[in-house]
C-alpha positions in Angstrom: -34.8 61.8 3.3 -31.5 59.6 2.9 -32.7 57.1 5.4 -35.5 56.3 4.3 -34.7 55.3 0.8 -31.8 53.7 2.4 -34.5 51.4 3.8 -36.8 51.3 0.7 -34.0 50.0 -1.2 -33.2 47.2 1.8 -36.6 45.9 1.4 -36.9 45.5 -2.2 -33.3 43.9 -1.7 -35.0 41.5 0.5 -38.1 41.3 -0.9 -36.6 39.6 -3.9 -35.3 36.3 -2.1 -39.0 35.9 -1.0 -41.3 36.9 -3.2 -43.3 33.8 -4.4 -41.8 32.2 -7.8 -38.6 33.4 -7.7 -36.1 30.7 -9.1 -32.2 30.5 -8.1 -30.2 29.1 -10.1 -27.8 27.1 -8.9 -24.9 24.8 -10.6 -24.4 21.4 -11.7 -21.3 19.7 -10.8 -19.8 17.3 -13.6 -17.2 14.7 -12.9 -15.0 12.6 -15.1 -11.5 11.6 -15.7 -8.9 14.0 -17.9 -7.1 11.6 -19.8 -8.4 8.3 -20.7 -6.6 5.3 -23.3 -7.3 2.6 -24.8 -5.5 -0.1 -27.1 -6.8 -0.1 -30.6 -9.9 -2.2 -31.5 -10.8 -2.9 -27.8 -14.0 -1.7 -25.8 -13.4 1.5 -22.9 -16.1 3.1 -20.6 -16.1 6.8 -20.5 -17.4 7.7 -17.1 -19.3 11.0 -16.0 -21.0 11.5 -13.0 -22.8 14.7 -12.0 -24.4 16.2 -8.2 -27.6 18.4 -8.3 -29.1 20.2 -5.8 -32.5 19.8 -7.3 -34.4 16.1 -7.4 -33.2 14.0 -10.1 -35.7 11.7 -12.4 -35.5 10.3 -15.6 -37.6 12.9 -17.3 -35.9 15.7 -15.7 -32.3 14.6 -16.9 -30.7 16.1 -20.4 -27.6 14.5 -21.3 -25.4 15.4 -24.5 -22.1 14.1 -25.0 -19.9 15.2 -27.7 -16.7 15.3 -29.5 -14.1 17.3 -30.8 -11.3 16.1 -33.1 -7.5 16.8 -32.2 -7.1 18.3 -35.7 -10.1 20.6 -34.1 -12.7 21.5 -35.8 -16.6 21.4 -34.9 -18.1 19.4 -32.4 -19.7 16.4 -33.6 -22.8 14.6 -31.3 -21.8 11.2 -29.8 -25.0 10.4 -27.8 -28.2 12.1 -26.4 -30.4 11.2 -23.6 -33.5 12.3 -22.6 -36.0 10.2 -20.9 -34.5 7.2 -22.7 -30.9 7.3 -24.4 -30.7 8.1 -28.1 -27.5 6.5 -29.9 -26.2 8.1 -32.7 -27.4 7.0 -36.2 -24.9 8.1 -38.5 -21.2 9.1 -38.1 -17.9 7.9 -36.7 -19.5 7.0 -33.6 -22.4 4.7 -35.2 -22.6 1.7 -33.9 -19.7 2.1 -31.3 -21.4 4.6 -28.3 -23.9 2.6 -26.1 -25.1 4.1 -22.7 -23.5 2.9 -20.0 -25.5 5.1 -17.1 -27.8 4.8 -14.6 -29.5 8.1 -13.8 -31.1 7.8 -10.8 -27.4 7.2 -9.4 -26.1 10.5 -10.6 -24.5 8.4 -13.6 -24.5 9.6 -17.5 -21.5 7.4 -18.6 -20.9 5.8 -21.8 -19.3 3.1 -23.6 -17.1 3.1 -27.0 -16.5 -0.7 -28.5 -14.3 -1.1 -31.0 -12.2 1.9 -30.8 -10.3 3.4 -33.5 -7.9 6.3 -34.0 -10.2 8.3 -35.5 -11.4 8.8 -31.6 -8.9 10.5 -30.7 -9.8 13.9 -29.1 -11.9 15.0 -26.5 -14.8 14.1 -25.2 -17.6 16.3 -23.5 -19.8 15.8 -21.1 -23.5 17.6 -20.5 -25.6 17.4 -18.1 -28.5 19.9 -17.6 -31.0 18.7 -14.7 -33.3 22.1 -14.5 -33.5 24.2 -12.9 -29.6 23.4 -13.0 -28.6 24.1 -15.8 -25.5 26.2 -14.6 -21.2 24.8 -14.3 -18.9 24.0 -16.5 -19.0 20.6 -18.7 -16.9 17.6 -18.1 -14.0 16.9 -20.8 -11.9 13.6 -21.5 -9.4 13.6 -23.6 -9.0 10.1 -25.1 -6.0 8.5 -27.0 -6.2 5.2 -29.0 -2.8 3.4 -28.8 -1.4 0.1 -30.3 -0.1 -1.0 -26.9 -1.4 -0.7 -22.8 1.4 2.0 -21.5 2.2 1.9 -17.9 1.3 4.2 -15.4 3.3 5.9 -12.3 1.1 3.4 -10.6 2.4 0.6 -12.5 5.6 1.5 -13.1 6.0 1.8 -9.0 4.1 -1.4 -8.3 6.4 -3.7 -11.1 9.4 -2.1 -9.4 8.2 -2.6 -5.5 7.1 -6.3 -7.1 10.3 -6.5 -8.8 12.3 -5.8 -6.0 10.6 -7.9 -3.2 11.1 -10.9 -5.7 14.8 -10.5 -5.5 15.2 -9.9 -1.8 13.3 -13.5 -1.3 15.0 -15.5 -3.8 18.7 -13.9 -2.3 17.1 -15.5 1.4 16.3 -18.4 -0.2 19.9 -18.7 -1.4 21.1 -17.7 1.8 19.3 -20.5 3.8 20.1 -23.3 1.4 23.9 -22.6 1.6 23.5 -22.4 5.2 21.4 -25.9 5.0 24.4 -26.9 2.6 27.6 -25.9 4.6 25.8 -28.0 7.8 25.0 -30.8 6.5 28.6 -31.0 4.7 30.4 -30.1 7.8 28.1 -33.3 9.4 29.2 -35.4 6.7 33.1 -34.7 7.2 33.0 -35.4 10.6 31.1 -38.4 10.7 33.4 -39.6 7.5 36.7 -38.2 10.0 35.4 -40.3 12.8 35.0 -43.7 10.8 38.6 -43.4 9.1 40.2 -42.9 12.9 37.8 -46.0 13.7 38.9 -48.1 11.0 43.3 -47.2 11.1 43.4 -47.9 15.3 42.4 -51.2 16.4 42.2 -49.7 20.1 39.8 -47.5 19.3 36.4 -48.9 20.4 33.1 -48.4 20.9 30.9 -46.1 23.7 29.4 -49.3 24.6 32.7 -51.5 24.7 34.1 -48.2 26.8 32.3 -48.7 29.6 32.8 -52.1 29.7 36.4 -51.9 29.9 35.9 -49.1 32.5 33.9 -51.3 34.5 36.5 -54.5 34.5 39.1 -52.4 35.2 37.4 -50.8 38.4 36.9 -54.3 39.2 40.5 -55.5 38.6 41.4 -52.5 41.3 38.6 -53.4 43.2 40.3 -57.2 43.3 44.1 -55.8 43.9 43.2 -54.0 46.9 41.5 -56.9 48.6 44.6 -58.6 48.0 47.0 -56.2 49.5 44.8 -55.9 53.0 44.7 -59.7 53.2 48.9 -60.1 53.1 49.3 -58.5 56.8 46.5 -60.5 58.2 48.4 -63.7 57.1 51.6 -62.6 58.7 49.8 -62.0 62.1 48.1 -65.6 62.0 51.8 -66.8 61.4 53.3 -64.8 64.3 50.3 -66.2 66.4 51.3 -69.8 65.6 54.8 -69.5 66.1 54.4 -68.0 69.8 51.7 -70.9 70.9 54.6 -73.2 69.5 57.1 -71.0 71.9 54.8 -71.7 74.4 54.6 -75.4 74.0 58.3 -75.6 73.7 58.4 -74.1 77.3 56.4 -76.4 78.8 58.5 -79.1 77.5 62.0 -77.6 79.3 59.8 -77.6 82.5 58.6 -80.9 82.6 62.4 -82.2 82.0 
């Protein structure tokens, strides 16, 4: 008897997930940024997307967003959509929300000009795209300030910025007083060279070098010469005085 309403109960379990005209809900899933600012009396974009499992048209796409005060408080509508956007007609926001979406891309944003500080506090977004009509709503919570303040981002990029600017203008300084200490130890030696030109006269130049070089090798050249010639001469004499010798010989013989 157990078993078989075990199984009874197994079909009707089953029978439920395909029995014709059954609907499952499933959820929406809404995207937008937590914390948004903006500088007094300037234009921002609140952004919202949203995914759906179900086919997305214009007409099938319900869009509310609203707001809450910081102070608290109830919600107060900011804009409607529904087939075509409905911007609000009286309130704080009158005049300052336009849509900024495009629903066919999954996009419900919209834009606030003119901000003031009565906008601060937090935005909601809600989209209903049946049969999804399940998952939490997106929430901004937006700050009007007098002045842009940095980000982490900023901060870290102004400092990397910061900091590479310094390293090049230290090269920069570093090559030019190489550059400098050159050219000045170029200009001292050149100046040195042309005061020791100027106090000795014997000093001369590369050109007037050689020259010298090249009478002097010729002066040698001329000396040696000379000094091989001077025993040659001697021999011719020593030649001349024995054929006189001889002659003088003769002589005695013919006597």
């Amino acid at each position: 008897m157990f078993v078989p309403m075990c199984r009874i109960w197994l079909l009707l379990l089953l029978g439920g997930f395909v029995v014709p005209g059954v609907r499952h809900v499933s959820a929406i899933e809404i995207y937008t940024a937590a914390d948004v600012e903006a500088v007094n009396g300037t234009s921002v974009k609140l952004k919202c997307t949203f995914s759906s499992s179900q086919p997305v048209s214009l007409q099938s796409v319900t869009v509310s967003w609203n707001f809450r005060p910081l102070s608290g408080g109830t919600d107060e509508s900011v804009f409607f959509y529904q087939g075509v956007p409905y911007p609000p007609q009286a309130g704080r926001f009158k005049g300052h929300a336009v849509w900024s979406g495009d629903i066919l891309r999954r996009d419900v944003s919209i834009s606030l000009h003119e901000v003031k500080p009565t906008f601060n506090g937090t935005f909601t977004c809600e989209v209903r795209n049946p049969p999804d009509v399940q998952g939490s709503n997106g929430e901004i919570v937006f700050r009007v300030v007098d002045k842009v303040s940095l980000s982490e981002i900023g901060i870290l990029a102004a400092a990397v910025g910061g900091a590479c600017a310094i390293i090049l203008v230290l090269l920069c300084i570093f090559v030019a007083v190489r550059y400098y200490r050159k050219k000045q130890k170029e200009n001292d030696f050149e100046a040195n060279y042309r005061a020791e030109e100027w106090k000795d006269p014997t000093v001369c130049s590369p050109e007037e070098a050689v020259h010298l070089t090249v009478v002097t090798s010729k002066k040698e050249a001329d000396s040696s010469d000379d000094e091989e010639s001077e025993p040659s001469s001697g021999d011719d004499d020593e030649e001349e005085g024995g054929e006189e010798d001889d002659d003088d010989d003769d002589d005695d013989d013919d006597d």
